[in-house]
LUMPANU-887846 format. One record per residue (C-alpha): residue number from 0; residue in three letters; x, y negated, z. Coordinates in steps of 0.001 Angstrom, whole numbers. Layout:
BEGIN
NODE,NUM,Ala,X,Y,Z $
...
***
This chain:
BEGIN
NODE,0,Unk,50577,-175723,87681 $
NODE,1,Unk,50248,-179238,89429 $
NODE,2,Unk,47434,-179671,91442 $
NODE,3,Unk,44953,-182856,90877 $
NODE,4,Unk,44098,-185293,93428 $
NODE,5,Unk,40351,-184425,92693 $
NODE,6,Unk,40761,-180955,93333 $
NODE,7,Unk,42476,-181442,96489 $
NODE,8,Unk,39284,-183906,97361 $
NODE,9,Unk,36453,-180826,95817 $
NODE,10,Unk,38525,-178425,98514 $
NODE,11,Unk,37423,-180646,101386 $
NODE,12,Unk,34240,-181011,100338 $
NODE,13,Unk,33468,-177620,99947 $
NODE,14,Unk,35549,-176596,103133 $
NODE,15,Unk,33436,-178923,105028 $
NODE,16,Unk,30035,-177746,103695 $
NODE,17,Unk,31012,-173769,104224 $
NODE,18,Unk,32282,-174817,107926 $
NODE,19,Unk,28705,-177095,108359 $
NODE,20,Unk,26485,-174283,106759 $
NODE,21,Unk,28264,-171884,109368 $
NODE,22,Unk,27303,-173729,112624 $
NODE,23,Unk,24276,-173788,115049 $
NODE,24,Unk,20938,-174534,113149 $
NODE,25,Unk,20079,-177727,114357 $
NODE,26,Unk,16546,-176961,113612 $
NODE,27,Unk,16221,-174876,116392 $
NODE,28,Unk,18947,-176086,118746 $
NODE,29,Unk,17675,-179894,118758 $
NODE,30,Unk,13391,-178509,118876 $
NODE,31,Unk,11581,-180958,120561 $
NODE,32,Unk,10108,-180390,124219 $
NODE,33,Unk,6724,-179448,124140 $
NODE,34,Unk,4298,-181713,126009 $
NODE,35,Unk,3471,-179640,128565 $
NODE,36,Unk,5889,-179936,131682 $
NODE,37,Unk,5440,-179049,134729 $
NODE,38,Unk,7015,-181560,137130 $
NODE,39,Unk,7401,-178898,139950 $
NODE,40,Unk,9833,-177236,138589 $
NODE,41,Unk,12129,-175068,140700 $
NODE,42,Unk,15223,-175629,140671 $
NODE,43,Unk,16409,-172381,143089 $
NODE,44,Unk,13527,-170528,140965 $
NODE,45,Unk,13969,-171533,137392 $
NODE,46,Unk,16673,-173714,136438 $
NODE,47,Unk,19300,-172040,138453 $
NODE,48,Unk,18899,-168351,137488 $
NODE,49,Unk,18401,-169950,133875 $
NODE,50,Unk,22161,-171247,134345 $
NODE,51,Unk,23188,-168155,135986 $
NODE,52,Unk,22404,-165890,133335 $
NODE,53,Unk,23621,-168329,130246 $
NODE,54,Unk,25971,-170644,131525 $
NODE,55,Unk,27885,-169701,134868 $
NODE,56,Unk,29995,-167225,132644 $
NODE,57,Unk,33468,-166459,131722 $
NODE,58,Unk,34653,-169177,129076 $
NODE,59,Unk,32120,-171240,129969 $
NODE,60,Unk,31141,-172753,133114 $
NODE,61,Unk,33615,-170151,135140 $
NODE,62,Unk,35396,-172946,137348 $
NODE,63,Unk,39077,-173348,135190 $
NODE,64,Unk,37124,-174634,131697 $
NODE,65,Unk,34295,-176477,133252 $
NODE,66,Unk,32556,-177261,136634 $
NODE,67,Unk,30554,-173870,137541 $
NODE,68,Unk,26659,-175194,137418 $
NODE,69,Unk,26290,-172691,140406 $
NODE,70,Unk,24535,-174546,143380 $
NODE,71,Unk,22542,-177899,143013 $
NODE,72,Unk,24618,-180783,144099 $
NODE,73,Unk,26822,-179944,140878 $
NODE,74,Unk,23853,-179394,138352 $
NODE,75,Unk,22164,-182548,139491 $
NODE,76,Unk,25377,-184948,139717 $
NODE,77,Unk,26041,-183858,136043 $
NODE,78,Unk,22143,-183492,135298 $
NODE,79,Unk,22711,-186672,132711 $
NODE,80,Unk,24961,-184937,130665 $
NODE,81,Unk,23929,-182018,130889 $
NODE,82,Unk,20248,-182539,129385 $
NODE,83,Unk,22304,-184392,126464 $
NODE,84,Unk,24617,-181411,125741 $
NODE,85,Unk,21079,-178862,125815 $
NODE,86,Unk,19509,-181466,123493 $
NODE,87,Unk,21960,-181431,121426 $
NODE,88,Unk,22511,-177906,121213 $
NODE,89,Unk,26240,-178251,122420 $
NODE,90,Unk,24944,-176154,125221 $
NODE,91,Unk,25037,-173220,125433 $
NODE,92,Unk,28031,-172913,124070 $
NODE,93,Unk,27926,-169924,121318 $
NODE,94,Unk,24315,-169045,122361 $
NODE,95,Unk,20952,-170979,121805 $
NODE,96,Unk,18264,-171489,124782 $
NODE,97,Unk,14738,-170418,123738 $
NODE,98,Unk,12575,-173144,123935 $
NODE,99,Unk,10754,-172583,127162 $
NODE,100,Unk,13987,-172211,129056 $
NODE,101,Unk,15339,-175905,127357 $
NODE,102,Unk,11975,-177099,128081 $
NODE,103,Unk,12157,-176120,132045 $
NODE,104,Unk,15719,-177582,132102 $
NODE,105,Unk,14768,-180820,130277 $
NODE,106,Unk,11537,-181155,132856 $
NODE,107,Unk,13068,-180507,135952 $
NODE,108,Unk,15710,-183355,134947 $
NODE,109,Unk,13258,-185592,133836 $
NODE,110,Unk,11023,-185481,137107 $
NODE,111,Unk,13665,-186235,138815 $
NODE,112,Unk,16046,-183287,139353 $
NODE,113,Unk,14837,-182233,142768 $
NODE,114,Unk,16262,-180061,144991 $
NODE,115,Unk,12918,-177610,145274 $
***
């Protein structure tokens, strides 16, 4: 049986929807922050036990795959991308932040990342 250009094309589609459908929910991966923030945020509180327990692990920020977000002279020289890859969701990789944890991250960057 020779296969049709068309069905080689309906493959891809529906490969591509199965492997979309299987991802992270941007719904809740991309939630917007809530309006309250509170701009004194701890970082050696709040932000770094956050990263300590979700991020600073094996496969993940561990040193050899990425930078370890372990001490605050790392975490706030990358703080740019790292509020984009939360946003986004790409962060935590395999794992999704509840909301009040993305929102303390997000605040502390955006008052200014401070070493508190």
């Amino acid at each position: 049986m020779k296969i049709k250009s068309y069905q080689v094309y309906l493959f891809a589609i529906t490969f591509i929807m199965v492997v979309v459908a299987c991802s992270k929910n941007a719904s809740t991966d991309t939630a917007p922050v809530v309006a309250s923030c509170d701009p004194n945020t701890s970082f050696s509180k709040t932000i770094l036990p956050l990263f300590n327990s979700t991020c600073n692990l094996s496969g993940c920020h561990d040193g050899p795959n990425a930078a370890a977000l372990n001490n605050f002279q790392v975490v706030h020289d990358n703080a740019s991308q790292i509020r984009a890859s939360i946003s986004t969701g790409r962060m935590p990789k395999d794992k999704t932040l509840a909301i009040t944890d993305k929102n303390a991250i997000l605040c502390w960057i955006d008052n200014g990342a401070k070493n508190n």
